[in-house]
N, C-alpha and C positions, 0 to 999 in steps of 0.2 A: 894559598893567599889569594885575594882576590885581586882583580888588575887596576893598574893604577889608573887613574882616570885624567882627560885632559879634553882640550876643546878639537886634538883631532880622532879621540875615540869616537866611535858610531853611537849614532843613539841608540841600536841595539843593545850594544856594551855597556851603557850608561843604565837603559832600563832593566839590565838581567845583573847588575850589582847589589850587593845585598846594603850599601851606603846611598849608590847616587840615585838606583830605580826607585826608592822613597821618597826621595830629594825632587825628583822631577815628577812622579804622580802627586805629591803634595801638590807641586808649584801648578799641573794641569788643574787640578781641582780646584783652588784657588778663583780659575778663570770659567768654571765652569763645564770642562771636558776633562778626559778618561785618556790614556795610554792608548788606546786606537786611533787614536787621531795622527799619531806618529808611524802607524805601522806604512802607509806607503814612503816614507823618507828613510826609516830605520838602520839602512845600511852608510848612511850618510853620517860625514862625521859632522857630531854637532854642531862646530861653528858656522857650517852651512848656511843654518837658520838665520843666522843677523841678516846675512843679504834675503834667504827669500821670504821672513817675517814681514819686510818692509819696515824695518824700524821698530815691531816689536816684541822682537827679542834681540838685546843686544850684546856687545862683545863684555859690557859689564856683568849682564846677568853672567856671561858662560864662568866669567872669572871669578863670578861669587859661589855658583855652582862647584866650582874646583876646590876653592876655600874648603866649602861646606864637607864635601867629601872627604878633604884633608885631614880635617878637626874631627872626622868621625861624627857630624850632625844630623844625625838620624830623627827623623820627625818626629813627637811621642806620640803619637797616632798610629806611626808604622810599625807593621810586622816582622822582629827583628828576630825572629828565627828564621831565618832566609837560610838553606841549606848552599851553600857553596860548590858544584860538582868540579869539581878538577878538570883538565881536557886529558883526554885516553888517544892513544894509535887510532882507536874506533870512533873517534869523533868524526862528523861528517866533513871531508876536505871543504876550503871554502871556494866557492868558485871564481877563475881570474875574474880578474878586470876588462873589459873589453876594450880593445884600443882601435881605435880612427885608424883605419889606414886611408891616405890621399891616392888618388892614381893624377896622376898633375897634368895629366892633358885629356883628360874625358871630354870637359866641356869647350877644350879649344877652338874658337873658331864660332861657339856660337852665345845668340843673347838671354838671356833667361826672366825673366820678369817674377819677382819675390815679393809679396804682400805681408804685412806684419814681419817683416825684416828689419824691423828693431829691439826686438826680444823675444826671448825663447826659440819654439821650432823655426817661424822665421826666420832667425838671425841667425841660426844653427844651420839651415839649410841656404842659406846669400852665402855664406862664410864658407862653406863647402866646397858652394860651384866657383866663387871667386879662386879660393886655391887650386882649384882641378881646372883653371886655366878659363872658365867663363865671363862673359861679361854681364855683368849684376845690371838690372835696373830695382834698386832696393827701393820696397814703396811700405810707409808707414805714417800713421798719425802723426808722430812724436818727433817733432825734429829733434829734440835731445839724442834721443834713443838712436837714431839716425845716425847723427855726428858720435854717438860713440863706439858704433859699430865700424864703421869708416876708420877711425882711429884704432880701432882694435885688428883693422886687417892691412895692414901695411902692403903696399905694391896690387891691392888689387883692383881690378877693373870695374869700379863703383860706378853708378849712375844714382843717384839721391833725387828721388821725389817724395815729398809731403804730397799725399793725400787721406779724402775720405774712400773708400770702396763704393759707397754709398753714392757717391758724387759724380753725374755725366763729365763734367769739364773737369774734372780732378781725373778719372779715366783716359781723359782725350790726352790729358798731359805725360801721364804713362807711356801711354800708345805710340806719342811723339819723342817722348825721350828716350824707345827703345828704334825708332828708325824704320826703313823698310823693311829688316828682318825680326821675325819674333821665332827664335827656334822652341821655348818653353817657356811654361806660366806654371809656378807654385803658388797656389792659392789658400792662403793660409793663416791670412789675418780671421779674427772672430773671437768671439765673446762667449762667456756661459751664461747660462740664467737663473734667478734664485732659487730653484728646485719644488719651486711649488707644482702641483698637481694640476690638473685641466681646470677642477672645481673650484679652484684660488687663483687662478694668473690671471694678473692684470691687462689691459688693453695694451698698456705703455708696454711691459716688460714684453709681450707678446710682438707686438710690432719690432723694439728695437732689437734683439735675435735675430728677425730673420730680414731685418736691414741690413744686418752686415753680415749674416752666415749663409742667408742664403741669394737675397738682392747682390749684392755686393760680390758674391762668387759666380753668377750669371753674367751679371753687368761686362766684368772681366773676360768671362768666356766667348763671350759675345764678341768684346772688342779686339779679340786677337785672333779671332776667327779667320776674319778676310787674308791674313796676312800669313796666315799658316797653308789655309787653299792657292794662295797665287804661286806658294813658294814648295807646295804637296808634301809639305813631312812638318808636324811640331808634336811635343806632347805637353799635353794637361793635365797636371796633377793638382787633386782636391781633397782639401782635409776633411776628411768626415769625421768617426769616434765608433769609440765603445758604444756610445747611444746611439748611431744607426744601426748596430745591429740588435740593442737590446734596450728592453724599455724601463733598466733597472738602475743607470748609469746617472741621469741627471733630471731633470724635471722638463713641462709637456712640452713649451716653448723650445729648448735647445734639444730633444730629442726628435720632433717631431722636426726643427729644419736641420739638423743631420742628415734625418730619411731623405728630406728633400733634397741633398747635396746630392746623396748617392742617386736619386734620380736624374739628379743632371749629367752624373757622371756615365751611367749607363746610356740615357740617350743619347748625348754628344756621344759615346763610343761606336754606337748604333749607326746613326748619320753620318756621320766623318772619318769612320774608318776605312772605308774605300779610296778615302781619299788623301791618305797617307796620315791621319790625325789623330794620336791615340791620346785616348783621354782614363785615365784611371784615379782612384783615389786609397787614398793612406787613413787607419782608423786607427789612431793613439788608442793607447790607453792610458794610463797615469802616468804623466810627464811634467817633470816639474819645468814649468814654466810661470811666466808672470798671470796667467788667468788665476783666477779665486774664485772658489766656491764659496756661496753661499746660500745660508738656510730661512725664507724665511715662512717656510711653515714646518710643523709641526708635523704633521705627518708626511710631508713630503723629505723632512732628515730621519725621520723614524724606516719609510719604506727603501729610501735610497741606499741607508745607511747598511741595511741588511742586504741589497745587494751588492756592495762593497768590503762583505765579507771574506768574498773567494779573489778580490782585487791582486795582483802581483805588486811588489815593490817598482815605484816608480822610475821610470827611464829617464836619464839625460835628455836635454834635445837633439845633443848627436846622433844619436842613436835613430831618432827618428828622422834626422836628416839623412841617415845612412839609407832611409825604405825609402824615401822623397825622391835623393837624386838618383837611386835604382832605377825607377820608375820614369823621371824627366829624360834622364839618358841612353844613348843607344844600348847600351846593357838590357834595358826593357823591350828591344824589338819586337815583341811576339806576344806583348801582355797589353791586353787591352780592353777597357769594359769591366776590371776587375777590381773589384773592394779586399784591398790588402791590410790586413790586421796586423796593424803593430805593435803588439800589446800584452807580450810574455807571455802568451796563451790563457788570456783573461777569457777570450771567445770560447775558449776549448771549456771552459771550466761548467 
């Protein structure tokens, strides 16, 4: 018999049923996309989606969904000889779950400055060092996003500033709201681009990329500089990507200031590590967070999309906050200068 379906089955489970995988390649067709476009969430249980759709896909849809399956409503479009395999002793185990461990006093004692610390890897890695005993300076556009990360971490040692990255005086205010000590900087606010190719990207979209992924990540490094030399030990960690190492990840604009992250991170390591400063960077791979891809050319979802074939199923943010605060904290004593791929071995691929 095949398995029952509900909004906390995975969408794997959903697309390998011989009722609901109809049900949901209709409903993708419908909007113009295929059954790959799920494949980096896949192990995720479907209700997921309402929160990170943004509205749309909603908890009605999941429940008409469930309806649909129920009633046996099978599209007349779909191929309803679907062979059913039973699961055998020889099915492949499935792999745990990974779970967060906290060590509660890693970051004791010192301040850590968190960019895009209002959603996703941000927030995932402020939430972190907050637990492991650090003092946050969370910085993000979005005061919402802000006050509700603040609310979501009870007892910890928040500092809230609204800034642009982009912005000198929005920087200076950082700087002052972390004090005379800056022990680490996670830089980690940034944006994607629409994936167009060299031959298609706009001025606009070219500029704003590397206003905040890579102006905006200097800007910072810059301004915490002084205060890492007076006091001889900080580290710097910088979000680069799959797309600094590969040119198959995203389009020309956010690939091309990724490279440039990793240049900043290799020279800041170069200069400053004599002088107790280690600066390294972390390269996601598919992580669901609040950035969005989008497409808008043609060949640039057609080229990308193909090298998104060998992509692994996407990472929590935890997960990549677990390589973040590796790297920000003494745990990383001896790593320095290095581009650390976070990314299920998408790089190996």
């Amino acid at each position: 018999m095949p398995t029952t379906l509900s909004g906390d089955s995975s969408i794997a489970t959903w697309l390998d049923h011989p009722v609901g995988g109809p049900i949901i390649r209709e409903m993708l067709a419908q909007s113009g996309q295929d059954a790959d476009v799920m494949r980096p969430v896949r192990k995720l249980a479907i209700k997921r989606l309402v929160k990170l759709s943004k509205g749309r896909f909603t908890q009605e849809m999941i429940d008409g969904l469930v309806a649909r399956v129920e009633a046996g409503d099978v599209p007349a479009s779909a191929d309803v000889s679907v062979e059913v395999v039973e699961e055998t002793a020889d099915a492949t185990a499935e792999r745990p779950e990974w779970v967060e461990r906290i060590d509660s006093g890693r970051f004791s004692g010192k301040t850590i400055i968190v960019t895009g610390a209002g959603s996703g890897i941000g927030r995932a890695t402020a939430s972190r060092v907050a637990r492991e005993g650090g003092r946050v300076i969370a910085v993000d556009i979005s005061p919402e996003r802000l006050d509700e990360f603040v609310a979501a971490t009870p007892g910890g040692d928040i500092v809230v500033v609204v800034a642009n990255v982009t912005d000198d005086e929005a920087i200076a205010a950082v700087v002052a709201a972390a004090g005379d000590r800056i022990d680490g900087l996670a830089n980690i606010a940034g944006i994607m681009d629409d994936m167009t190719p060299v031959g298609e990207i706009s001025d606009a979209v070219w500029k704003r990329v590397f206003s905040i992924n890579v102006d905006g990540t200097m800007k910072l490094m810059r301004a915490v500089i002084p205060a890492m030399l007076a006091q001889a030990s900080g580290s710097i960690v910088n979000t680069a990507s799959e797309a600094a190492l590969r040119g198959s990840a995203a389009g020309a604009a956010y690939t091309a200031s990724k490279h440039a992250v990793v240049g900043l991170t290799k020279s800041g390591a170069f200069m400053y590590g004599p002088s107790g400063i280690r600066v390294n960077a972390v390269a996601p791979g598919p992580t669901i967070t609040n950035i969005e891809a989008t497409f808008a050319s043609p060949l640039g979802a057609e080229r990308v999309r193909i090298g998104m074939s060998v992509m692994p199923d996407a990472a929590e943010s935890d997960a990549l906050a677990a390589s973040i605060t590796f790297l920000l904290s003494d745990d990383g004593v001896n790593v320095n200068g290095v581009v650390l791929p976070s990314d299920g071995g998408w790089s190996a691929a």
